[in-house]
N, C-alpha and C positions, 0 to 999 in steps of 0.2 A: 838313516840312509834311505831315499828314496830311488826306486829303480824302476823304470818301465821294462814289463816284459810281453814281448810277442811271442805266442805263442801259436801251434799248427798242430793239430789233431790228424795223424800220418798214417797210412798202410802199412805195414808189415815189412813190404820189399824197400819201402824207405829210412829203413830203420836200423838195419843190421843185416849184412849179405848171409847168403846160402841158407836153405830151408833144409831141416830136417821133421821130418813127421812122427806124432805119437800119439797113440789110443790108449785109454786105458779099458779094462777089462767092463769096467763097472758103466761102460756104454753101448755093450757087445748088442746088446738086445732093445735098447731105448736111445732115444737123444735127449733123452733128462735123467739127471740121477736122483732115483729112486731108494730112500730111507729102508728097505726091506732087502734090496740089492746089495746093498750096502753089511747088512746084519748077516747076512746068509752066502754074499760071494766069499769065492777062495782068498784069502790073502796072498798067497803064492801068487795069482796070478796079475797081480796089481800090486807094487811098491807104495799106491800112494794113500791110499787104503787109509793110513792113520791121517795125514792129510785133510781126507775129504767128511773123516767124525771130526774133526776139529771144525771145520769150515759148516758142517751141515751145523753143528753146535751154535756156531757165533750166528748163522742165518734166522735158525729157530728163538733166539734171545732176541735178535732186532724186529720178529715179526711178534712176540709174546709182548715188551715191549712199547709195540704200535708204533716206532721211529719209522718217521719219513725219510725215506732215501730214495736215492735218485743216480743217474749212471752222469761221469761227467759233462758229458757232451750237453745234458740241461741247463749247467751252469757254466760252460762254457762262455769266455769272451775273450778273443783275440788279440786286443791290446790293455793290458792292465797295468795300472802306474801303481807301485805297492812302496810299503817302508819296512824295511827289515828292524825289528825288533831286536835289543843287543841280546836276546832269550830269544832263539825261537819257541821252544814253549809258552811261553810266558803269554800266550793267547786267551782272550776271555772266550768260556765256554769250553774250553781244553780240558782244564785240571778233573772236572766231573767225569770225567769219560776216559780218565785215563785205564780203567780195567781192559774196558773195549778197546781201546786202541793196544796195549798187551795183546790183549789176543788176536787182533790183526797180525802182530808180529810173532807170534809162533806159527799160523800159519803160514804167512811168507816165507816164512824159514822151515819148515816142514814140506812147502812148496820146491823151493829152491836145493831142499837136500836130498828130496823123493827124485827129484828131473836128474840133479848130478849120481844119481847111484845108478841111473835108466842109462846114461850115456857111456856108449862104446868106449876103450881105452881112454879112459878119464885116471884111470888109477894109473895109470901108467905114464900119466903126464906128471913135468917137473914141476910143475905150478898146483900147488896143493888148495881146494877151495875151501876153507871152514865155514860156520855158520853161528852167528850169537845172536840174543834176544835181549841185551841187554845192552837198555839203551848206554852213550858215551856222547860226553859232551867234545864236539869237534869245533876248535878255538879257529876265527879267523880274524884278520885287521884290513880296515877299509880307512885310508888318511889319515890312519893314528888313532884311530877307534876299535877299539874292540868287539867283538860278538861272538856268539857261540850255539852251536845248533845240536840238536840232541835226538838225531834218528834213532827208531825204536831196537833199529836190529842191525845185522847189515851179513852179507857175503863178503870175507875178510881174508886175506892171503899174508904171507911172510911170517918172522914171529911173532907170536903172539901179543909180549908184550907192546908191541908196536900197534898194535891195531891199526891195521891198513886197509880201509873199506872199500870195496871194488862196485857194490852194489849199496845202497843204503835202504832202508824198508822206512815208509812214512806212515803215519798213520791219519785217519778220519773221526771226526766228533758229528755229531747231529747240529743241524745247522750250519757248519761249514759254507761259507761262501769260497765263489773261486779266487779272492785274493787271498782269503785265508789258505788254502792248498797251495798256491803259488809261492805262501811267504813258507807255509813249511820244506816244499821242494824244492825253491831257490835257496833259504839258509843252508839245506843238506846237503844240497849242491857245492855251496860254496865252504864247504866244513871239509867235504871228501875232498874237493880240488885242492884246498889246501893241504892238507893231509899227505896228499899224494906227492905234491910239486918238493916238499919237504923234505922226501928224501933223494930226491935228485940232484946227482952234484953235475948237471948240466946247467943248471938255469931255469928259467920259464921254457915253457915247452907247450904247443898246442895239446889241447886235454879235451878229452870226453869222460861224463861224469852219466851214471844211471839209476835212477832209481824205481822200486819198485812199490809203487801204492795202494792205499786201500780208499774207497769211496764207498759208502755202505755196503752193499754182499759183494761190492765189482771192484777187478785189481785193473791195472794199467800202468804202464812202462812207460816212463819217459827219462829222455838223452836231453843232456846239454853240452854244448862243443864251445868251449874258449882256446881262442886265438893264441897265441901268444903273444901277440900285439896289443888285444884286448888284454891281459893279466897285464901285461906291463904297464900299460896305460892307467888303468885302476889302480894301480899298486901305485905309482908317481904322483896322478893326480888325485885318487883318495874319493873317486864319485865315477858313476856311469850315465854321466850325461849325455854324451854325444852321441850316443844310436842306442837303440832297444835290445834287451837281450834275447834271443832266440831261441828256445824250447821247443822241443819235439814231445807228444804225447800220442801215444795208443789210444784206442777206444777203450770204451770199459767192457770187459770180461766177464760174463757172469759163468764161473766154472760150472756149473752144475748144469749148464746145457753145453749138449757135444758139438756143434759147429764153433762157439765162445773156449770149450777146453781146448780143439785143436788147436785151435791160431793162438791160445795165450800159451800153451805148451811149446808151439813152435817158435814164438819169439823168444821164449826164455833160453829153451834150448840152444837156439842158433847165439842165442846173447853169451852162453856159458863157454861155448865152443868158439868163439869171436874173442873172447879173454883169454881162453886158454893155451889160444894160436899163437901169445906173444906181440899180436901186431896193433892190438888196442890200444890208444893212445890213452893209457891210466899208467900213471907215475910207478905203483905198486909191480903191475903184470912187467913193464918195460925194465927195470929191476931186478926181479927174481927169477923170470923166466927166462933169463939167460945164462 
């Protein structure tokens, strides 16, 4: 199945409304975090603490190493015509790297469970956020074709046995070009959108799908929004040829400096508080939070 996708590297305020701000301790005195700061700050006063030994960990492996990496904005290209694979795994250069890419996904989920325990009246909300690292193949059908995409982790709401992904976590290999990240985030994409539309006994329904990524030591956020026009269309005619698909992407992030933590902490944050509101248009929150 081949698909063009466009895609748009976006600000922050284009991405998800209302800003909420956050610091961690471990920046009180530097705008880089410091390995010694790290050892010797209070854990009290910093939730993310286990977080940022995990992440100094995977950073210090890709420089011992010697992997080349790069922030996505280098490999960046605007319009990309890609084919989905009926495995999204099933990529050459992948299977080598699958430890690394593990550990992307405990950190994003270490990420993602540190922000939610920081956030005001979150326990108190109806919509309960869980967190897994392990990956789950998410089955979808394009014109009577099968495929199946297998993000490493994901932010998951309702029961359990249900796995209902609200967030997906992607992972990076060395070498990675950007059609290869586009077929991983588009198959994830298109695993959770199914996923979610499944349990709605409405029908097709306009959907926004998000996922969180890894690019050597830099994460970044990106949104896809299908129409309802567009699933139906796809779903009848079985191909996405008539217009490109549109993706939103972040820049990349690099946590360990403090201007890069702010903005990636404030988009996640405003992302978790944006689900948690009910008014997200993901099949799962639309569902259970009522």
């Amino acid at each position: 199945m081949s698909v063009t996708v466009s895609s748009k590297l976006v600000e922050l305020d284009n991405l998800i409304p209302r800003v909420v701000d956050r610091e961690c301790e471990v920046f009180e005195h530097s705008d880089i975090v410091d390995e010694e700061r790290l050892v010797s700050g209070p854990e009290e006063d910093c939730k993310f603490h286990q977080f940022l030994y995990n992440l100094f960990s995977y950073r210090y492996e890709l420089q011992e190493s010697a992997i080349d990496t790069t922030e996505i904005s280098n490999i960046f290209v605007p319009s990309q015509a890609i084919t989905l694979p009926t495995k999204s795994w099933r990529i050459s250069g992948r299977e080598p790297s699958k430890y690394l890419i593990r550990d992307q996904c405990i950190i994003s989920s270490l990420l993602m469970g540190a922000i939610c325990c920081n956030l005001n009246n979150v326990k108190e909300q109806h919509l309960k956020i869980g967190f897994t690292t392990r990956g789950r193949e998410l089955r979808y059908t394009i014109g009577g074709k099968r495929y199946a995409a297998r993000p490493e982790g994901a932010a998951v709401v309702g029961p359990r046995a249900e796995y209902l992904p609200i967030i997906s976590f992607t992972g990076w290999f060395p070498g990675q070009t950007w059609s290869e990240l586009l077929i991983e985030t588009f198959s994830a994409m298109l695993g959770q959108l199914t996923k979610n539309l499944s349990i709605l006994d409405t029908g097709f329904q306009d959907q926004e799908v998000f996922i969180l990524g890894f690019h050597g030591p830099y994460i970044h956020i990106a949104r896809g929004f299908f129409t309802k026009d567009l699933i139906s269309r796809v779903y009848a005619q079985g191909h996405f040829d008539q217009e490109p698909i549109n993706l939103q992407f972040t820049r990349s992030y690099d946590l360990f400096l403090k201007e890069d933590w702010l903005e990636a902490t404030r988009v996640l944050t405003r992302l978790i508080r944006y689900l948690l509101s009910g008014t997200a248009r993901v099949g799962a929150v639309q569902k259970y939070s009522k």
